[in-house]
N, C-alpha and C positions, 0 to 999 in steps of 0.2 A: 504494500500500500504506500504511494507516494503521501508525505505529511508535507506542508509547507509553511514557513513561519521567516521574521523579518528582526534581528536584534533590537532594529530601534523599538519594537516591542517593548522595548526594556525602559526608555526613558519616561515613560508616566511613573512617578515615586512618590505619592503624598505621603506625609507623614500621619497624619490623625484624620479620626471620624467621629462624626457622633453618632453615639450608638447607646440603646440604653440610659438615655440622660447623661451620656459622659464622654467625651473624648478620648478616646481611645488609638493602640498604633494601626495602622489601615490594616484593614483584615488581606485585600486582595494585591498583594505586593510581590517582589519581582522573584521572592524564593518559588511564585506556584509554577509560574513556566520553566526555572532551570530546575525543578523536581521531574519535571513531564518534560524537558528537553533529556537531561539525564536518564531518562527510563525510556525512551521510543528510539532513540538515535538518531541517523542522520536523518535532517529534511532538506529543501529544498529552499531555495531564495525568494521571497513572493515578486510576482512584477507587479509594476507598477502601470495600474488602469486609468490613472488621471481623478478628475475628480467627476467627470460625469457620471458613471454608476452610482458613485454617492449622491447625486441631487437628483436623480429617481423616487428617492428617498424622503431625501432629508433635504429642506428646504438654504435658499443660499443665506439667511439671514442666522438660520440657527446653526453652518457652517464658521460664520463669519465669525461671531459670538464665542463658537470653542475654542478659532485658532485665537483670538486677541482678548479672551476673559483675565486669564494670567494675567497678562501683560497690564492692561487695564487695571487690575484690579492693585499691581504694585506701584503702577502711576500716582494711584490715589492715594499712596503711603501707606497701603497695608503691609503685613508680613505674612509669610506663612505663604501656605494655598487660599486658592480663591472659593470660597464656599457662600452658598447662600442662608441666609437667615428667615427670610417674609416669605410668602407664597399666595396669588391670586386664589384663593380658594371656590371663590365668586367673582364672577363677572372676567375670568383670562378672556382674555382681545388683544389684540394687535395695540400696541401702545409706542410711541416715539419715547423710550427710555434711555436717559444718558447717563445714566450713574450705574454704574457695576454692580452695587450691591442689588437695585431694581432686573436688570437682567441676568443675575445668578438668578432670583425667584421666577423671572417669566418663564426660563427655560430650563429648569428641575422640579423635582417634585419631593426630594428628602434632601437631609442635610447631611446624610453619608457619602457623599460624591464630590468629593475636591475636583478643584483642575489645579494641577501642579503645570511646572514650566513645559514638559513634557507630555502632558495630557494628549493634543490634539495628537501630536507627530507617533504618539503608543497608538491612537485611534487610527487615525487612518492608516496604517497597516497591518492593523489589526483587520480591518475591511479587506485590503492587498490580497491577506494572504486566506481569507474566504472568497474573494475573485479567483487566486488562483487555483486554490481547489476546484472550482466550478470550473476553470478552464480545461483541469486534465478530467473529469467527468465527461463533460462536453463532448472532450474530446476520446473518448469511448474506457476510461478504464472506469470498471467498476462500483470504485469507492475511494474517496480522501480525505483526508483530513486534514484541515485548519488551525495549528495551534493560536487560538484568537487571544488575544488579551492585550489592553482589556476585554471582557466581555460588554455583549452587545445585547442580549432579549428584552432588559428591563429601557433602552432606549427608544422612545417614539420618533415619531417623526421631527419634531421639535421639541425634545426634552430628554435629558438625561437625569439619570437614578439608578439605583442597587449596582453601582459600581462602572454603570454601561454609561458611554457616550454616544457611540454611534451604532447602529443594528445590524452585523454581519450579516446575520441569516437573511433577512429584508432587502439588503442591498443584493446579494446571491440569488435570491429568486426573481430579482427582477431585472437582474440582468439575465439569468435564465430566459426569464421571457422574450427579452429583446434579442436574444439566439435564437429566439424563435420556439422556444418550448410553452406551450399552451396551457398546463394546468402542472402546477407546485403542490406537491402536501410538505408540510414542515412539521414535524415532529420535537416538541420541546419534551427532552424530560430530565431536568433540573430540578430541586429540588423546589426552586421558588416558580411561580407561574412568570410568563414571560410575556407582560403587560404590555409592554412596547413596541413590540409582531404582531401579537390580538391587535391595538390599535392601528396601527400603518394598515392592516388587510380587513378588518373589521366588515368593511363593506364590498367586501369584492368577493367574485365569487369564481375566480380564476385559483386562487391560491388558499388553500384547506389547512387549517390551524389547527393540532391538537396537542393538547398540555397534560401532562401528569404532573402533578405536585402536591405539594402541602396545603390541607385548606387553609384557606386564603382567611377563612373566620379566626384562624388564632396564626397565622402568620404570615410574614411580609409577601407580596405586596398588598395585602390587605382589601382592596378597592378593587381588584382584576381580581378574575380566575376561579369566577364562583361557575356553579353547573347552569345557571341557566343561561349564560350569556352562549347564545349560539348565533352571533351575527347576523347582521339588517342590511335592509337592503336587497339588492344586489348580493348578498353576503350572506343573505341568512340560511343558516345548515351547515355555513361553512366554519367554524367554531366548536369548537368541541373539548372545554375543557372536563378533564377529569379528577376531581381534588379527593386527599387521601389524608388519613389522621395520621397524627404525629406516631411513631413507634412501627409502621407499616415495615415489613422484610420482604425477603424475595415473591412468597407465593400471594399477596395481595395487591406487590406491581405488577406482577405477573399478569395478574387479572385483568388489570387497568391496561397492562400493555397489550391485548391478545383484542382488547375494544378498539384500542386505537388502530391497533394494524388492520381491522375490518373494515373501520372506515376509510383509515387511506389505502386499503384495496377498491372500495365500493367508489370513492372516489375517480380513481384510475388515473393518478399523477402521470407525468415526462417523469418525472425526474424528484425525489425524495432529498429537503435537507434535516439534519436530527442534529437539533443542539441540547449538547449531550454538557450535563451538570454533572461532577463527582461528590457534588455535596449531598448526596443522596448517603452516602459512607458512613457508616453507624456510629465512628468516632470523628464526622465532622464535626469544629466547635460552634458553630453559628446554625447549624441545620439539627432535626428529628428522626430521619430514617432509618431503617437498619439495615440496610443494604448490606454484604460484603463485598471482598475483591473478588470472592470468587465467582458471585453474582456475578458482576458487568460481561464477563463473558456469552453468557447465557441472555442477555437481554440483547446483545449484538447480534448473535446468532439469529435469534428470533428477527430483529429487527430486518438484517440479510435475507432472509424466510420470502419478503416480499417480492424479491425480483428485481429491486427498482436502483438504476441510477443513486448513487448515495453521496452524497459530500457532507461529513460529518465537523462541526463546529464547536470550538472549546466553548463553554459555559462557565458556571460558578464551580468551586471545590475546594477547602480551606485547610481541609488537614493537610497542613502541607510535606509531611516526613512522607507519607500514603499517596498524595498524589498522585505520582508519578505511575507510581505500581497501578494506580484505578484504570489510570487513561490508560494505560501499557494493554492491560485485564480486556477493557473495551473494546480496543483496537484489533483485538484478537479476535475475540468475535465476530466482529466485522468482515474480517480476510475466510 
């Protein structure tokens, strides 16, 4: 399986989040990719796609915003990372905002998500190197994978949160499209729902969303990811989350995963992406499930079961000694 990934991945480094009422050191920092660089071997260089598959997306103003928040924000004589505080709760609109602090809140939606100096330049190849998986898919191998990071699901179309900036998978499938591939299923199963894919496709009805994760009633992202959000519009059926209680192991994802792969068969995708979370790992410290390593193999497998085009996408996953070994576990299955 060709992996492919970009060092400058590396230069997004905030130091704190708030989490739990408190500041704390960033949970998703650069020991998770050299665990899962160290445990997959070699990858491959991502190229570089420009920014147009990005603004299929994601709009040029909330482009503009990632690359110059930092910068912005230490104009203003702050220190640190640039983090927001307020949030439009009511009445978000398009607003002519000139102060930093007002557009950290227009374009996030928690206060876990710094932009360090490095923020956008981790992000957008973080995208690269999910283009370029799609490119050797495309281009007939089977299956690849994307070591993304940062990650990308909790990212909308203009707004970043749960760690994500910009939405790999989202940009991926629609550049699929513009290859010419006509129907996308995207497969999230992370451990948190992936609020900010739900939103971007919400209403379409080209590209099939379905989540397994943690209900959303006792954990983040709290506001997405509940069962009956099944998409409007143009979109509706295409939606399909499935939420699962805290302490869930292999044989009740299982279940969850056996639903999903019927609708993305009944569906009938081109082309399958699965952004795949390791925070599902029984000893993640931020996540509830009990996954083991030796799970993820068995969920790949399955996953493979389908037939379909697959370009697989890094997600969330925090125990970072494990890491490596989960995505390694996954990857396996997969082949």
């Amino acid at each position: 399986m060709r992996s492919f990934w970009d060092p400058r991945q590396l230069s997004h480094s905030p130091s704190k989040e708030l989490h739990n009422g408190a500041f704390v050191p960033y949970a998703e920092h650069i020991g998770r990719p050299k665990s899962i660089l160290a445990a997959i071997g070699a990858t491959e260089a991502a190229v570089d796609h420009g920014e147009e598959p990005l603004l299929r997306v994601h709009p040029r103003d909330y482009l503009d915003f990632l690359w110059s928040a930092h910068k912005d924000w230490r104009a203003a004589g702050r220190e640190g990372d640039a983090a927001g505080y307020v949030w439009p709760v009511v009445g978000r609109r398009p607003l002519d905002l000139s102060r930093i602090d007002a557009r950290l809140g227009r374009y996030s939606y928690d206060g876990g998500t710094p932009i360090a100096a490095g923020t956008f330049e981790s992000a957008y190849w973080s995208v690269q190197s999910a283009l370029s998986g799609l490119d050797a898919v495309i281009g007939g191998d089977p299956v690849a994978f994307a070591l993304c990071r940062p990650p990308g699901h909790h990212a909308g179309a203009d707004y970043m949160g749960g760690y994500c900036y910009l939405n790999s998978a989202a940009v991926a499938a629609e550049a699929a499209i513009a290859a010419g591939k006509s129907r996308i299923a995207i497969l999230d199963i992370d451990y948190h729902h992936g609020n900010g894919t739900q939103d971007i496709f919400y209403t379409r009805g080209d590209v099939l969303f379905v989540s397994i994760h943690a209900d959303p009633k006792y954990d983040y992202p709290f506001y997405w990811g509940h069962a009956d959000e099944e998409g409007a519009g143009d979109g509706e059926g295409a939606n399909l989350n499935l939420p699962l209680p805290r302490g869930t192991a292999l044989a009740g994802f299982a279940r969850a995963l056996d639903t999903a792969l019927a609708r993305i068969a009944a569906f009938g995708p081109d082309l399958l992406i699965c952004c795949y979370g390791a925070d599902t790992f029984t000893d993640d410290p931020i996540s509830f499930f009990d996954l083991q390593t030796i799970d993820y193999p068995v969920i790949g497998r399955s996953i493979m079961s389908l037939g379909l085009p697959t370009l697989a996408v890094m997600e969330g996953g925090y125990a970072t000694d494990a890491l490596g070994g989960n995505v390694a576990a996954f990857l396996e299955g997969l082949q």
